[in-house]
TILUMRO-938035 format. One line per 4 residues: number of its first residue (from 1); their letters; for each residue x negated, y negated, z negated of C-alpha. Coordinates in Angstrom, 1 decimal, padded with zeros to 4 digits. Example, Ala and Ser with C-alpha at 12.3 -4.5 7.8 and 13.67 -1.06 7.14 Angstrom:
! TILUMRO-938035
1) as) -012.3:004.5:-007.8 ~ -013.7:001.1:-007.1
END
This chain:
! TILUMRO-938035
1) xxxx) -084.0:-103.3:-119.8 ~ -081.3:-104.9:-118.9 ~ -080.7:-109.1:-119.8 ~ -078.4:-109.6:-122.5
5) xxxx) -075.4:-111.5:-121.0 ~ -074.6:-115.1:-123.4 ~ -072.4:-115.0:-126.1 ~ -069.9:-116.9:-124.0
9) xxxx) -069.5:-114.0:-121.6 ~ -069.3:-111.2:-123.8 ~ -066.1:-113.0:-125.8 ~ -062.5:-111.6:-125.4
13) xxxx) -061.1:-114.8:-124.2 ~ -057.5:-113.1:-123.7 ~ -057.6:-112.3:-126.8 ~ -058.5:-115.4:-128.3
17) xxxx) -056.3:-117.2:-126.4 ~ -053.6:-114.4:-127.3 ~ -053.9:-114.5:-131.2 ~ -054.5:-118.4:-131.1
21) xxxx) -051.3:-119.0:-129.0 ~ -048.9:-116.9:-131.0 ~ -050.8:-117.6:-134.2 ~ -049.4:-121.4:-133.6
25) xxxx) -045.8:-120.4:-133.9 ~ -046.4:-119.7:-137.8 ~ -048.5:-122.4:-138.4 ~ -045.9:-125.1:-136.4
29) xxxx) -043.1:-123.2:-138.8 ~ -045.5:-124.0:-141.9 ~ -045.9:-127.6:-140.8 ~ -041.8:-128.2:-140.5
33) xxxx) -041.7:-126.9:-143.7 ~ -040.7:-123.2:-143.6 ~ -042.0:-122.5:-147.0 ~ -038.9:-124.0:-148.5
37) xxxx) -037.0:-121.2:-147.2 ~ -037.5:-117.8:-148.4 ~ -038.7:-115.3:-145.9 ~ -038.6:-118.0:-143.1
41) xxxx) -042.1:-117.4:-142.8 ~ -042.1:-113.9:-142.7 ~ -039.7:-113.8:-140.2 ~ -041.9:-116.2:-137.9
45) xxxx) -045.0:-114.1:-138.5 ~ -042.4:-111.0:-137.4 ~ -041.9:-113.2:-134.0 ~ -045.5:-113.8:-133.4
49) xxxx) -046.7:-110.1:-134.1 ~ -043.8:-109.1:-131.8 ~ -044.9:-112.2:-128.9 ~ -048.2:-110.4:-129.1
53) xxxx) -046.9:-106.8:-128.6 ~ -044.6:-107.6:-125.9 ~ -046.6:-110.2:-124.0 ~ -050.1:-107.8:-124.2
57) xxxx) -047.3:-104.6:-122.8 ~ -046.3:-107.3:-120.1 ~ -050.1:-108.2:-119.2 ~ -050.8:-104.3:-119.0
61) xxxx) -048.4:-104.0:-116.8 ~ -049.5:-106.5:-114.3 ~ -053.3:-105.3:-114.1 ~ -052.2:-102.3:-113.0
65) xxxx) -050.0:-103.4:-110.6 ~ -053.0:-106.2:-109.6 ~ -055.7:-103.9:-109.6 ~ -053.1:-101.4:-107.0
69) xxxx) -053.1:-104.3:-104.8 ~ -048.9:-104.7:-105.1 ~ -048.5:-108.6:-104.5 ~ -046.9:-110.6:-108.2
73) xxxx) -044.4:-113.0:-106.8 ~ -042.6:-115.9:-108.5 ~ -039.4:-113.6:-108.2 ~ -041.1:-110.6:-110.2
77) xxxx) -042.5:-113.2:-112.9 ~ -039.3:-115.1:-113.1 ~ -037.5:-111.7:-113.7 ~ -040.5:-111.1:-116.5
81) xxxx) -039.8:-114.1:-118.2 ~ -035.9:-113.5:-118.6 ~ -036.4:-110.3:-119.1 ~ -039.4:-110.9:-122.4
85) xxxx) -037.0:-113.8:-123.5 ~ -034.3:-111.6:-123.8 ~ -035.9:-108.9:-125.8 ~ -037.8:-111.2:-128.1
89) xxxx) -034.4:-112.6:-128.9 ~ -033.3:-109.6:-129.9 ~ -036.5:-108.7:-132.1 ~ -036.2:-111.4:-133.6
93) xxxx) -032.7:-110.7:-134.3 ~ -033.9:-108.1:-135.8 ~ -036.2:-109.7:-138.1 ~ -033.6:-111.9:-139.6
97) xxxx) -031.5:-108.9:-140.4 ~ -034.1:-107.1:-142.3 ~ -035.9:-109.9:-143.4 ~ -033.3:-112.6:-143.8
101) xxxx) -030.0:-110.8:-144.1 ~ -027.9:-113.4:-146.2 ~ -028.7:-116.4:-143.5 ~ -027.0:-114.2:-140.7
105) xxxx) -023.9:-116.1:-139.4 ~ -021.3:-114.0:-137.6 ~ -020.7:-115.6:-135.0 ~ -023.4:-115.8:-132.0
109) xxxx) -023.3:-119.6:-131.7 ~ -027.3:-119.1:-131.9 ~ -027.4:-117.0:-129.0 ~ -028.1:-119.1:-126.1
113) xxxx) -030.4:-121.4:-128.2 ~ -032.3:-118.3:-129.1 ~ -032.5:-117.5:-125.6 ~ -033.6:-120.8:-124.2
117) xxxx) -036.5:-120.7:-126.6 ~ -038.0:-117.0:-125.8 ~ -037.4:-117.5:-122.3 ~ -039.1:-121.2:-122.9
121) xxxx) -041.9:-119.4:-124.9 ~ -042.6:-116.8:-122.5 ~ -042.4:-118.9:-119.2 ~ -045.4:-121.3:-121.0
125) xxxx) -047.0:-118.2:-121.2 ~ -046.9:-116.7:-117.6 ~ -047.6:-120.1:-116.8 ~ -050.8:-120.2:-118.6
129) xxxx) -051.6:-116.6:-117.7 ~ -051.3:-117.2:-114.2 ~ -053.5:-120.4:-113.9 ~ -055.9:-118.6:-115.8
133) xxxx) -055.9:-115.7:-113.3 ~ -055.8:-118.2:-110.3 ~ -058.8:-119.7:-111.8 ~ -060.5:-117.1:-112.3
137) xxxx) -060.2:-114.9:-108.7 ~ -061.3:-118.5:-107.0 ~ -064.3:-118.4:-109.6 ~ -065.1:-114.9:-107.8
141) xxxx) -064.5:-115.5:-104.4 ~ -066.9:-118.6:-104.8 ~ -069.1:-116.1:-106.4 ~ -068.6:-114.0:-103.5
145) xxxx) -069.0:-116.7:-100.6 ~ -072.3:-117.5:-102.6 ~ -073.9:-113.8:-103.0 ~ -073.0:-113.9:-099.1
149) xxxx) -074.8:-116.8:-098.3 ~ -077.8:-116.0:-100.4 ~ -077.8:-112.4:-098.3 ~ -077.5:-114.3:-095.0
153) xxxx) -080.2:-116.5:-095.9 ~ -082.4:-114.2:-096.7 ~ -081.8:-111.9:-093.9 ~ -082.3:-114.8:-091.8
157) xxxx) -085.6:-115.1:-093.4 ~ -086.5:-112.0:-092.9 ~ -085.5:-111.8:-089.2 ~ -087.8:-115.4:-088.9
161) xxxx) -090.8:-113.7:-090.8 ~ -090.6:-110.3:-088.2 ~ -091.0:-112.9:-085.3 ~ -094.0:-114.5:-086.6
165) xxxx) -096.0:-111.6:-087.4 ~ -096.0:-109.7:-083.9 ~ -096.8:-113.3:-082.3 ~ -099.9:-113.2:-085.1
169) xxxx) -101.3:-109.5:-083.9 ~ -100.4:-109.7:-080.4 ~ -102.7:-113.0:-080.2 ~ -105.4:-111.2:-082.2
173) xxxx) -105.6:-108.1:-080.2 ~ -106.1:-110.0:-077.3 ~ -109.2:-112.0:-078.9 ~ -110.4:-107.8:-079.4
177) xxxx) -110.1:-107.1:-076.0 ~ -111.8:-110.1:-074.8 ~ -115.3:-108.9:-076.9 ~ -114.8:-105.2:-077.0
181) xxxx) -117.1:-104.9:-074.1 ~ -119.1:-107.7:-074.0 ~ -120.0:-107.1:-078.1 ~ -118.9:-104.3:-079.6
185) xxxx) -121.0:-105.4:-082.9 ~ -118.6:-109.0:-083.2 ~ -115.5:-107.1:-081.9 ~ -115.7:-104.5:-084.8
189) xxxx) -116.5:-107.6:-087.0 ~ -113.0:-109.0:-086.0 ~ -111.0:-105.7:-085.9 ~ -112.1:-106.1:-089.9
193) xxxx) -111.3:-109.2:-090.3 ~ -107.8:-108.4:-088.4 ~ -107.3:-105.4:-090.9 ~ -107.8:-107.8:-093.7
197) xxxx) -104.9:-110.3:-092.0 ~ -102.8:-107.4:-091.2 ~ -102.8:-106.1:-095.3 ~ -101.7:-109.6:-096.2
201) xxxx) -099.1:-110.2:-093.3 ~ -097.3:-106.7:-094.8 ~ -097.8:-107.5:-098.6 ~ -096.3:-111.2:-098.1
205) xxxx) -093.6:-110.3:-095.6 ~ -091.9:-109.1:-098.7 ~ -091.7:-112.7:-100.6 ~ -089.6:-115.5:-099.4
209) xxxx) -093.1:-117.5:-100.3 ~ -096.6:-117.3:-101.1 ~ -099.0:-119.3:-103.0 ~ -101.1:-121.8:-100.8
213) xxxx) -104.3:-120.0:-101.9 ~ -103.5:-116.9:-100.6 ~ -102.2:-118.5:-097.2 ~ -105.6:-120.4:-096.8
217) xxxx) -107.5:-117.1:-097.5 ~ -105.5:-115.4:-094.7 ~ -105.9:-118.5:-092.3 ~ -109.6:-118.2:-092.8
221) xxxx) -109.6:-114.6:-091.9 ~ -107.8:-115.3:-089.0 ~ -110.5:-118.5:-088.0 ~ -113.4:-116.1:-088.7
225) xxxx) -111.8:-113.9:-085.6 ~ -110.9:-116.9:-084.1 ~ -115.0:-117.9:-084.3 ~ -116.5:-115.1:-082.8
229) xxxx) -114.5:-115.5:-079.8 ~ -115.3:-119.5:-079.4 ~ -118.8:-119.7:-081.6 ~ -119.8:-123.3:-081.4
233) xxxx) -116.6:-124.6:-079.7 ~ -114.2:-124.4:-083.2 ~ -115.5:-126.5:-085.7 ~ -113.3:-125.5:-088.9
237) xxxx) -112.8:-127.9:-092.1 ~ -111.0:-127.2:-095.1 ~ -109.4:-129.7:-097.6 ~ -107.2:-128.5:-100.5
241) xxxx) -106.4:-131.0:-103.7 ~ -106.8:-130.2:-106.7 ~ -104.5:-128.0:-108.5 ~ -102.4:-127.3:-105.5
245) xxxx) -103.5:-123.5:-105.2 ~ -100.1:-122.4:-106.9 ~ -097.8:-124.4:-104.3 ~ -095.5:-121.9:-102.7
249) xxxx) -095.1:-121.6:-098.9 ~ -093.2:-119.0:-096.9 ~ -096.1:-116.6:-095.8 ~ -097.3:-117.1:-092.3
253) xxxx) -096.3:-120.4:-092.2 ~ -099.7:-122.4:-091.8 ~ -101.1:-119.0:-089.7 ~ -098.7:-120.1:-087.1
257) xxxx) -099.6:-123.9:-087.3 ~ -103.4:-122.9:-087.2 ~ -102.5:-120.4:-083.8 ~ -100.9:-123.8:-082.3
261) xxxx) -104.1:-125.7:-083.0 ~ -106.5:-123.0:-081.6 ~ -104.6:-122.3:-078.6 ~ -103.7:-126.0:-077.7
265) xxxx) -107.2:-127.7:-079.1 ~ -109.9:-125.3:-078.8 ~ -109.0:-123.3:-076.4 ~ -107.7:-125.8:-074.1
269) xxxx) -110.8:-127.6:-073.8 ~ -113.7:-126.9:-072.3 ~ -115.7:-128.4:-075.1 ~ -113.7:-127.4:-077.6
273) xxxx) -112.2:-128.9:-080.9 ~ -112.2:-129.6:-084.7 ~ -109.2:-128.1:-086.2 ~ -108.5:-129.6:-089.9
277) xxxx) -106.5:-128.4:-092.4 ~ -105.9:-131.0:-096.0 ~ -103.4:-130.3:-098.5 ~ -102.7:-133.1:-100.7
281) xxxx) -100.1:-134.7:-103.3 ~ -098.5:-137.8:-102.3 ~ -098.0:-140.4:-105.1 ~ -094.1:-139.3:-104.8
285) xxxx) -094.9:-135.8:-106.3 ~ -094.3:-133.9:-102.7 ~ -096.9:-132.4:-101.2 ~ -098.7:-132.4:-097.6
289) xxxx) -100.2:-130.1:-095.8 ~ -101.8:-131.4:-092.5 ~ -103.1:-129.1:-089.9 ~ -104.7:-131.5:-087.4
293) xxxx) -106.5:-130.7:-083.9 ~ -108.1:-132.5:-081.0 ~ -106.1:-133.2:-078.1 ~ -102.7:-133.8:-076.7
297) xxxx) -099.1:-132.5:-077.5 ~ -098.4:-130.5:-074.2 ~ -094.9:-131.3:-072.9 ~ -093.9:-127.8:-071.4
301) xxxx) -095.1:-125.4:-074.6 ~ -092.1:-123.2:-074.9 ~ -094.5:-121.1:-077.3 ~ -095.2:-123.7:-079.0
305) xxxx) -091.9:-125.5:-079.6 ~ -090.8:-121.4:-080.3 ~ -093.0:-121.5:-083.1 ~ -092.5:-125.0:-084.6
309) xxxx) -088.6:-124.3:-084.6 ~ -089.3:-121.0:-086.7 ~ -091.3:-122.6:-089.0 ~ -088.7:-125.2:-089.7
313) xxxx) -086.4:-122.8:-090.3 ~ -087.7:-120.9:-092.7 ~ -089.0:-124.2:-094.6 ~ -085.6:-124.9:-094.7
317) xxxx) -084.7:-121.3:-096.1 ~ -087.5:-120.8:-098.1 ~ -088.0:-124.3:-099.7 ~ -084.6:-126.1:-099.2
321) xxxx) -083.8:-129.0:-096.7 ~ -085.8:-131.4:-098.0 ~ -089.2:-129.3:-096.9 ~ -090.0:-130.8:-093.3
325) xxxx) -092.7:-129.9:-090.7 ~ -093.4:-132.9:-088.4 ~ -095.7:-132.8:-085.1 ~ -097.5:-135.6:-083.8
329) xxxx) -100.1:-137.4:-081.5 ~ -102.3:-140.4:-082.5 ~ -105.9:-141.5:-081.5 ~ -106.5:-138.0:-079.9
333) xxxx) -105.5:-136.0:-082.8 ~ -102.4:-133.7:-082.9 ~ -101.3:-133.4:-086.4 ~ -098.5:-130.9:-087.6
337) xxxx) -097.5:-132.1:-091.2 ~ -095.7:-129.6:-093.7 ~ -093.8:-131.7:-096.9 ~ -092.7:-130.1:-099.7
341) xxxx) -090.8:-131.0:-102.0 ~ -091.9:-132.9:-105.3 ~ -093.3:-130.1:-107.5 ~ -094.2:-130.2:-111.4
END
C-alpha cells in the first residue's frame, strides 16, 4: 500500500492560483463600484472567463513545448504577451458589444488603453508563471542533487562494509588453520562459531546499522574463536549500560575495533592481554563505546590505521558527522572510543 501523499501535494495549485488571479478582476470591478452600471459586471466576469481560457491555451502550449525540450526565451514570451493582450482586447471588445452595446463609442480612442491593460494583465501573468516554474525546476534539481548524494552515500557505505568483512574472515580462517591439526575438536568448535559470525556479517551487510546487542553477540562469537586459539592469554570483559541494547551502529563496526585489540594486545604479547569493551551514556545524552586493550599504539600499523579510517567513515555515513571514533594510549591501556550522538 502505497503512503497517501498530504493534502498540500495533491492540490491543483495552478488552478488555484488561476481562478483566484482572474477571479480578482471581478471582485476589483465590484469594489470601484461596477454595480452602478448595468452589465459592467457581466462584462468583467466575460473578461475573466476569457483571461482563464486564453491564458490556460497559452500554458498548454508551453508544457509541450517544455516537456520537447525547445528552449522559452524572453523573445517568445514577450511575443506571448503582445500577442494574449491583443486578443483579449478584442474579446473583450466583444463582450461590450453583446453585453454592453449602448456604451460603444465610435471612435477607437479606447484602443491603446485597452491594449496597455491586456498586455499589462498578461505580462503580470508570465511573470508570475515563470517564477513559479523557475522555482519549482530548482526545487527538483535540489531534489535531484539530494537523491544523488543519498545514493553516493550509501554506495559508499556499502563499498566501506565489503572491506570490512573479507578483513573479518580472512583473519578467522587463519586462527582455523593454526588448530586444524593440532585440535581438530577446538578447530571444528571455531569453524561453528565462524559460521555463526559469517550468518550475521551477510544479514547486517544489508542495514546502514545494527543494534548494539546484536553487534556484541557477534563480537562474542568472534572472541570465543579468538579464545581457543589464545586460552588463558585473552581475558575478555563485557560492560554494556542499561538500556543501551537498541543503540544503532553500522554493523561490523566494533568487530573491527575488537580485531585491532586482539591482534595489537593479545597477540602481541607474550603474556597476553585484557581486552574491555563498556558502553555507556554520558550525562550529555551521547553515548560511548570504549574497546580498550593492554599495550602500546604501534607507530607503523598500516592495517591498523586502514581499519580505524574505515570505521570513521562509515560513522560518519552511517550516524552523521558528529559520531567520532578516537584512539588512544594512557597508563598502558590502548583505548579506541566510539561517540554517538545524543539519543532519546
Amino acid at each position: 500500500m502505497t503512503e497517501k501523499r498530504p493534502l498540500i501535494a495533491r492540490l491543483n495549485w495552478y488552478w488555484i492560483f488561476q481562478l483566484a488571479g482572474w477571479g480578482f478582476l471581478p471582485l476589483f470591478s465590484f469594489a470601484m463600484g461596477a454595480t452602478r452600471m448595468p452589465g459592467l459586471m457581466w462584462v468583467t466576469c466575460w473578461g475573466a472567463v476569457s483571461g482563464i481560457i486564453i491564458s490556460d491555451v497559452w500554458h498548454r502550449a508551453l508544457k509541450r513545448r517544455i516537456r520537447s525540450g525547445r528552449r522559452t526565451g524572453w523573445k517568445l514570451v514577450l511575443c506571448a504577451i503582445l500577442t494574449l493582450g491583443t486578443l483579449h482586447t478584442a474579446v473583450q471588445y466583444l463582450g461590450y458589444v453583446v453585453l454592453m452595446p449602448s456604451t460603444m463609442s465610435r471612435g477607437l480612442d479606447w484602443l491603446p488603453g485597452a491594449l496597455l491593460s491586456w498586455w499589462a494583465v498578461h505580462m503580470v501573468w508570465n511573470i508570475f508563471y515563470m517564477a513559479v516554474l523557475s522555482l519549482r525546476r530548482a526545487n527538483r534539481a535540489e531534489s535531484e542533487a539530494l537523491r544523488l548524494e543519498v545514493a553516493a552515500k550509501d554506495a559508499e557505505l556499502r563499498a566501506l562494509q565489503a572491506q570490512v568483512n573479507p578483513h573479518f574472515f580472512f583473519n578467522s580462517m587463519n586462527s582455523v588453520r593454526a588448530l586444524i591439526y593440532e585440535e581438530p575438536d577446538a578447530a571444528a568448535l571455531m569453524i561453528d562459531q565462524l559460521a555463526s559470525v559469517m550468518r550475521y556479517a551477510l544479514q547486517s551487510g544489508h542495514h546502514d546499522t545494527v543494534p548494539l546487542a546484536a553487534e556484541i553477540e557477534a563480537v562474542q562469537a568472534y572472541l570465543s574463536i579468538e579464545k581457543i586459539r589464545f586460552e588463558e592469554r585473552m581475558r575478555v570483559s563485557v560492560e554494556i549500560g542499561m538500556g543501551l541494547e537498541q543503540v544503532r551502529i553500522p554493523p561490523m563496526a566494533l568487530q573491527t575495533l575488537v580485531e585491532n585489540a586482539v591482534k595489537y594486545g593479545v597477540e602481541a604479547s607474550p603474556t597476553g592481554s585484557d581486552i574491555r569493551i563498556r558502553a555507556e551514556r554520558m550525562d550529555n545524552g551521547a553515548v560511548h563505546i570504549e574497546i580498550a586493550n593492554l599495550g602500546a599504539i604501534v607507530p607503523f600499523a598500516n592495517s591498523t590505521k586502514v581499519g580505524l579510517i574505515n570505521t570513521r567513515k562509515r560513522l560518519a555515513l552511517a550516524l552523521g558527522e558528529t559520531a567520532q571514533l578516537d584512539l588512544s594510549e594512557n597508563s598502558g591501556w590502548v583505548r579506541a572510543t566510539m561517540t554517538l550522538p545524543e539519543i532519546a
